[in-house]
Backbone as a ProteinNet text record, in pm:
[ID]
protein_1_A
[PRIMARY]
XXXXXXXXXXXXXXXXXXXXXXXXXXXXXXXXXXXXXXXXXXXXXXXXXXXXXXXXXXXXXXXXXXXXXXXXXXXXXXXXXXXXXXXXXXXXXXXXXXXXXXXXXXXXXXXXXXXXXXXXXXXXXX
[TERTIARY]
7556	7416.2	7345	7310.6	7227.4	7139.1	7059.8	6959.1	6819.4	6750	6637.3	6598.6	6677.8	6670	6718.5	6760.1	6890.8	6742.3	6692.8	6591.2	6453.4	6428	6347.1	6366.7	6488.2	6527.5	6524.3	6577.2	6506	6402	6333.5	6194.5	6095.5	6129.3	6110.3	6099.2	6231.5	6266.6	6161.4	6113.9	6048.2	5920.5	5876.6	5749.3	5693	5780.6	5745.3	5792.8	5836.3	5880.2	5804.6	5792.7	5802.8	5924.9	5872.7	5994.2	6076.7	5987.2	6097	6124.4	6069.7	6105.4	6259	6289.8	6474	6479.1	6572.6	6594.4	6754.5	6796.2	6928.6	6936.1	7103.2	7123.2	7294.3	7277.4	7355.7	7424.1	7542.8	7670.5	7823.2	7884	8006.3	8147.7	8177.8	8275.9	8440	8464.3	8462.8	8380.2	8333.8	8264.8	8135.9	8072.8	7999.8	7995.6	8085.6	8173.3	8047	8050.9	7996.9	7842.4	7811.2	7661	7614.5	7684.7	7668.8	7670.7	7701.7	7713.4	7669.3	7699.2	7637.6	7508.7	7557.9	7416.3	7302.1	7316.7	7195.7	7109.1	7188.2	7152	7097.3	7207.1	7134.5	6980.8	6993.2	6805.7	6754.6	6776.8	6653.1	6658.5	6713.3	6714.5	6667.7	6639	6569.6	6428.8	6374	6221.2	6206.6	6303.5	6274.2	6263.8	6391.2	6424	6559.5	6592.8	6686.7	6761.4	6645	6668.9	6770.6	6861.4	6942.8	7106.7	7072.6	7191.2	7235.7	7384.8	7448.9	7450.3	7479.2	7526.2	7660.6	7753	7875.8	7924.2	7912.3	7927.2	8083.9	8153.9	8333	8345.4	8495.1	8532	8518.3	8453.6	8451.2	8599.8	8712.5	8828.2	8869.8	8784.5	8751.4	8633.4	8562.2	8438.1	8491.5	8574	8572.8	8551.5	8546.7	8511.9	8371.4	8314.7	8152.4	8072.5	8148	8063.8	8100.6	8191.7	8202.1	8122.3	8068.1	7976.8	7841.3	7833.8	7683.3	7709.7	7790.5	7804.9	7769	7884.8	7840	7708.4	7610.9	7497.6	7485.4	7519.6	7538.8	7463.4	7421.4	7364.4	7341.3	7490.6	7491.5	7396.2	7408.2	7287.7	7182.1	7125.1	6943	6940	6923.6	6831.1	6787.1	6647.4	6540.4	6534.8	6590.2	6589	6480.6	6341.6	6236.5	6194.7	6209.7	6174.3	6243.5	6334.2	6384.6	6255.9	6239.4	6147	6151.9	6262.4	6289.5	6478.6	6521.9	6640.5	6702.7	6742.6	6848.7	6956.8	6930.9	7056.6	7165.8	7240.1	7334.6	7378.8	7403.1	7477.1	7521.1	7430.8	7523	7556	7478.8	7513.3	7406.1	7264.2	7143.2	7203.9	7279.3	7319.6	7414	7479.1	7597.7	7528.7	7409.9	7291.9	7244.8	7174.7	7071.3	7185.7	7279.5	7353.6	7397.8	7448.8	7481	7355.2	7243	7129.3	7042.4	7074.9	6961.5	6957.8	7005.8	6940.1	6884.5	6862.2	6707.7	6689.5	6704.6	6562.4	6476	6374.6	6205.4	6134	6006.2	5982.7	5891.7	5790.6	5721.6	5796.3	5873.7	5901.8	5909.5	5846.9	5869.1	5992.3	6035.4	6141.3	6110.7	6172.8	6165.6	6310.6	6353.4	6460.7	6475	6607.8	6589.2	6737.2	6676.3	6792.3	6971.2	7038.2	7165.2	7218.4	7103.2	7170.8	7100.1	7011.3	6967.9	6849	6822.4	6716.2	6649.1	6530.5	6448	6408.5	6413.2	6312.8	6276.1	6079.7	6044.5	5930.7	5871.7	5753.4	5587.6	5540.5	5363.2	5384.5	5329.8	5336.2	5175.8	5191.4	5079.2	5006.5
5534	5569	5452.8	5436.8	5351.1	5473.2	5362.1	5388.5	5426.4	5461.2	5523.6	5631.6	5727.9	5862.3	5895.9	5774	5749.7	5737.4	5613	5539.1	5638.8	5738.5	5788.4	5964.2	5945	6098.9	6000	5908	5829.5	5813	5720.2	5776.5	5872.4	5952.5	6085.6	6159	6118.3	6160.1	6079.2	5942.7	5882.7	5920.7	5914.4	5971.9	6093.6	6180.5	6352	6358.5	6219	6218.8	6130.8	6139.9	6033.3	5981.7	5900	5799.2	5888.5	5997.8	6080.9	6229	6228.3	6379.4	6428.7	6519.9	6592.9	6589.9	6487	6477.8	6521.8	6633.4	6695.1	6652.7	6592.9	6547.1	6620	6708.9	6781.2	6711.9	6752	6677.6	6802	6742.2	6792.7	6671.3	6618.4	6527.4	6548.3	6484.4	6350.1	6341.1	6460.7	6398.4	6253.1	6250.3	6179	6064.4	6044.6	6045.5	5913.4	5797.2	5647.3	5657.3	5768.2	5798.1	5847	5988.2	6063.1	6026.7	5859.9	5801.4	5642.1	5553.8	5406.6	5426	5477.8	5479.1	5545.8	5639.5	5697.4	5681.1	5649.9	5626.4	5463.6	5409.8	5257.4	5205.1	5318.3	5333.5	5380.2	5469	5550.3	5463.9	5420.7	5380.7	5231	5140.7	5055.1	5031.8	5189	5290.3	5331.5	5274.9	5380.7	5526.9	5508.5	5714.7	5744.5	5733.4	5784.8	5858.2	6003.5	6136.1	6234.1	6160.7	6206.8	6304.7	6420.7	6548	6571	6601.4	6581.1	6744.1	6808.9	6916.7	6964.9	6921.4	6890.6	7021.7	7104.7	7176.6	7207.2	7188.3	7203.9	7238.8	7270.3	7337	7222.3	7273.4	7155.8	7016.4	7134.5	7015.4	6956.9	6927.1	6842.6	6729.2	6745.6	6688.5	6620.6	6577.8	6514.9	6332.5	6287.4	6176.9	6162.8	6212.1	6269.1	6306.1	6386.8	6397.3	6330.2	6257.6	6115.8	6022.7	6020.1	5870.1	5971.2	6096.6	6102.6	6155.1	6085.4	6151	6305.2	6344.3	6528.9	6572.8	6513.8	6596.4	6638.5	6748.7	6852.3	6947.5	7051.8	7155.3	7249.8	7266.1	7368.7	7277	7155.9	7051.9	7095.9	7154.5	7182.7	7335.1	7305	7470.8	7542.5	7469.3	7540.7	7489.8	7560.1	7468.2	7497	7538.4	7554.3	7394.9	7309	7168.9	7091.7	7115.4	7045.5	6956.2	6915.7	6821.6	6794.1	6750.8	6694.6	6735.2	6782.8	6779.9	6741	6623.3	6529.8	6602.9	6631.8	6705.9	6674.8	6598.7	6530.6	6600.9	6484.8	6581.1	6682.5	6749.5	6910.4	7012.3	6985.4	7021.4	7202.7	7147.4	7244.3	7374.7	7451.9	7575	7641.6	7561	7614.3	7576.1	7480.3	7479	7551.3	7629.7	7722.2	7877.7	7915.7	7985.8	8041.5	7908.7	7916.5	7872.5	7878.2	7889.8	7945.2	8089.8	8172.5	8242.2	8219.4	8276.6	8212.2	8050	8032.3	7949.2	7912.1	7831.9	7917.1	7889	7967.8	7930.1	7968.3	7912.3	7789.6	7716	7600.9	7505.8	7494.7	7347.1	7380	7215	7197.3	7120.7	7150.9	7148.3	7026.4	6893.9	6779.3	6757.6	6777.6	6743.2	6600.3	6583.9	6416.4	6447.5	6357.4	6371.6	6307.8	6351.3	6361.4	6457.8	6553.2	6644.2	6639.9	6543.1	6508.6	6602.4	6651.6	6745.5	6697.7	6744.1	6726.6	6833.8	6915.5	6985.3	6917.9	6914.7	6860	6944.7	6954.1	7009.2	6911.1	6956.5	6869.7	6830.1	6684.6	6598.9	6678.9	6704.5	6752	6663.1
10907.1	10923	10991.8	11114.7	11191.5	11282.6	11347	11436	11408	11500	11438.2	11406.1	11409.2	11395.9	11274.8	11179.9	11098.4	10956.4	11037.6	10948	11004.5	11086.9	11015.6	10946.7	10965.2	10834.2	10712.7	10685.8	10529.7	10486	10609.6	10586.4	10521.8	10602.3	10592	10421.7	10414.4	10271.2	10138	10167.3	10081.8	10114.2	10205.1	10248.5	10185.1	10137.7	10076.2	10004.5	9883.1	9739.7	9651.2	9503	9449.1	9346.8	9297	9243.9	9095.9	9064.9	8956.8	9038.4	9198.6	9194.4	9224.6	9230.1	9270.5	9443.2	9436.5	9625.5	9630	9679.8	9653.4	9842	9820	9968	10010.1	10128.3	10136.9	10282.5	10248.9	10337.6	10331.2	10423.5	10400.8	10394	10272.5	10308.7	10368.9	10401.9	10455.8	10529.4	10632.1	10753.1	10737.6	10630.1	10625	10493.1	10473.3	10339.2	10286.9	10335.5	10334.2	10336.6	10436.3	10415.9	10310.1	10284.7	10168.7	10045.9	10033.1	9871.9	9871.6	9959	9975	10054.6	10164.4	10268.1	10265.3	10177.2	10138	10005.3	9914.9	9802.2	9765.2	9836.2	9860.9	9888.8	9986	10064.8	9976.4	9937.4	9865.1	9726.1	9646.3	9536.9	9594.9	9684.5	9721.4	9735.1	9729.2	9704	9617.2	9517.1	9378.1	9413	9461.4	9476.3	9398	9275.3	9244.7	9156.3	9164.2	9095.3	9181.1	9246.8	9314.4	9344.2	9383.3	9342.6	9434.7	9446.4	9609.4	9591.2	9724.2	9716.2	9841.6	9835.1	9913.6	9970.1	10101.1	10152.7	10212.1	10109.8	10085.5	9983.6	9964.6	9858.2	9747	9573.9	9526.5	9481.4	9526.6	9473.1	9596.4	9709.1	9780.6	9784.4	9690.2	9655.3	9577.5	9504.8	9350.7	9382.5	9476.6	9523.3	9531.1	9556.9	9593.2	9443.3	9420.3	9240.9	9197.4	9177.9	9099	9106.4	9247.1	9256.3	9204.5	9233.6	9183.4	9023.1	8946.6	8803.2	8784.8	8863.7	8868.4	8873.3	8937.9	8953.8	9078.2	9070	9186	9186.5	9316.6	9333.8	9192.4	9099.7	9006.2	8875.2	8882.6	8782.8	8782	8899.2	8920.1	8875.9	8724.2	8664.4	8719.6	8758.3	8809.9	8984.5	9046.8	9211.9	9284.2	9238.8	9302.8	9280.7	9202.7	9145.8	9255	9338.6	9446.5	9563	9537.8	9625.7	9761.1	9779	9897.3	9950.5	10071.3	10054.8	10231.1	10176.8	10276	10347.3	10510	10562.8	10639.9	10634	10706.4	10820.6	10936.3	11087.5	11093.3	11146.4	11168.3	11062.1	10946.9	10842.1	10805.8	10884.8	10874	10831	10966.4	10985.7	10864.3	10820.4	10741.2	10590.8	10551.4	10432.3	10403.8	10536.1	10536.4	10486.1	10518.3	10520.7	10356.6	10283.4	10148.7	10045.1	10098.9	10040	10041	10067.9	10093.5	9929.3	9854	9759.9	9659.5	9711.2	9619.9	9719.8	9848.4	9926.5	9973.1	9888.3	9952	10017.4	10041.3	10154.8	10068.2	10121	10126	10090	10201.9	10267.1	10402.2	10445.6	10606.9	10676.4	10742.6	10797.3	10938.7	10859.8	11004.7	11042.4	11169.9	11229.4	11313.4	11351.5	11419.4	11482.4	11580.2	11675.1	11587.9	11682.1	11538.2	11462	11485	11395.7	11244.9	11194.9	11092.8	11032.6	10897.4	10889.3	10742.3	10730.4	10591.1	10568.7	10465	10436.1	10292.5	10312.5	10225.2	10200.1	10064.6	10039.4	10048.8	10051.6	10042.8	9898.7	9915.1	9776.3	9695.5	9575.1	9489.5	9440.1
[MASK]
++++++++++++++++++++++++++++++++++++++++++++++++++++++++++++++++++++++++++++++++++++++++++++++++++++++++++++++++++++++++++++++

């Protein structure tokens, strides 16, 4: 994770959170394996961001590296997933998110993209 397109999808993410809300950060590993667990969490927990739930877009007995570092808090962790706050989209990942989440992403959130491939959807802070 470098550049600026890098640092402002992080941004991004702190900008339309606060420090107890649910920031679920979706990836597919390996592809992003280092981002998806040091590089992202590092940052955000440097902002006091770290109510943090991966949601790993592979099969899960390919994930078990991935829920390990986030102590199984995964997509199926969030009860209530309207409480999702903010959600982190790794390269290339948008299309195939949006796909296996249509039956609870609703609408109000806005949707910031960045070059890379990188996406936010975040809601208006209350």
């Amino acid at each position: 994770m470098r550049g600026h397109a890098t640092e402002d999808f992080l941004n991004t993410v702190i900008e339309y959170t606060e420090p107890n809300d649910i920031i679920l950060v979706v990836g597919k590993p390996p592809h992003e394996g280092e981002g998806l667990t040091l590089g992202i969490s590092t940052y955000l927990k440097t902002h006091n961001r770290s109510n943090l739930y991966v949601y790993p877009l592979t099969e899960k007995k390919d994930a078990g590296g991935l829920l390990n570092f986030y102590n199984s808090k995964d997509i199926d962790a969030i009860a209530d997933k309207d409480k999702i706050q903010a959600i982190a989209i790794f390269s290339g990942m948008e299309k195939l998110f949006t796909e296996k989440s249509q039956a609870w992403l609703t609408g109000g959130y806005t949707v910031y993209s960045f070059n890379g491939g990188y996406a936010v959807y975040a809601k208006a802070l209350k």
